[in-house]
C-alpha positions, -999 to +999 in steps of 0.1 A: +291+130-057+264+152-047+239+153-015+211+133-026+231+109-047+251+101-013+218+094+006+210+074-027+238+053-028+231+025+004+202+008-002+203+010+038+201+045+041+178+053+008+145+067+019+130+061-015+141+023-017+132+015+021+095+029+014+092+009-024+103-023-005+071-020+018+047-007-003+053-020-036+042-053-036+009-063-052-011-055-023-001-021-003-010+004-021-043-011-027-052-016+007-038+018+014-062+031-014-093+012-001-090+020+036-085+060+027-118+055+007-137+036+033-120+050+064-123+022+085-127-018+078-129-049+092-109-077+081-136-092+062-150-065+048-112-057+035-108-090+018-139-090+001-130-054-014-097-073-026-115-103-042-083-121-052-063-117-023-056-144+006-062-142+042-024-149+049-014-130+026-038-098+038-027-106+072+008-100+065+001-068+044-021-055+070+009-063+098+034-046+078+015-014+069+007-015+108+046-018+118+053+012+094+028+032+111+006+036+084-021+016+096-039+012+126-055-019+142-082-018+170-097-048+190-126-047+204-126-070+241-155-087+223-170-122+217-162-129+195-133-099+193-138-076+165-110-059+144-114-026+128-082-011+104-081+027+096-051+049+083-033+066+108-021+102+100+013+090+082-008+070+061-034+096+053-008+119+043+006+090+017-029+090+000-024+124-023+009+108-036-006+074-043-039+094-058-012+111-081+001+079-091-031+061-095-040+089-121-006+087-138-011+047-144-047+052-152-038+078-183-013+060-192-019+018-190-034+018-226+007+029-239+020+007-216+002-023-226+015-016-263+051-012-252+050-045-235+034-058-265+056-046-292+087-060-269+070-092-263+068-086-224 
């Protein structure tokens, strides 16, 4: 078996599969997307960009982006405290590839749509 089917093969030791498992839920890659836009966000200012998402459920996005090091939280020692979220340089360096996929689904959703439609998905 070749080299990079080997590093393939264990969904432990697969680069590719540890990376989709934390950032391709519904809400990663978005949140990536909108903080490398904006730069830097508050919480509140976040969710309202998101519309549909919860606060739990940005919370936990948020806390896994931050434990991948993609993401950066800073508190302010304020009253009450204020929270700002910005892209740290691992995440800034995701951006071009999720840019490249964003452009690749935008071109091509319409032939999707009508692929899942003709198979009844």
């Amino acid at each position: 078996m070749g080299k990079i089917l080997e590093i393939y093969r264990s969904s432990e030791n697969c680069p590719i599969r540890t990376v989709l498992d934390r950032i391709g839920d519904k809400w990663s890659i978005l949140v990536i997307l909108i903080l490398g836009e904006e730069e830097t966000m508050r919480f509140n200012e976040l969710q309202k960009s998101m519309n549909d998402i919860s606060q739990k459920m940005l919370t936990v996005t948020l806390r896994k982006l931050e434990s991948d090091g993609l993401v950066h939280r800073r508190i302010f020692p304020e009253i009450p405290p204020r929270v700002e979220y910005n892209l740290t340089e691992r995440g800034i360096s995701l951006l071009p590839h999720i840019h490249s996929l964003s452009d690749w689904a935008t071109k091509n959703i319409d032939g999707i749509r009508r692929s899942r439609a003709k198979s009844g998905n």
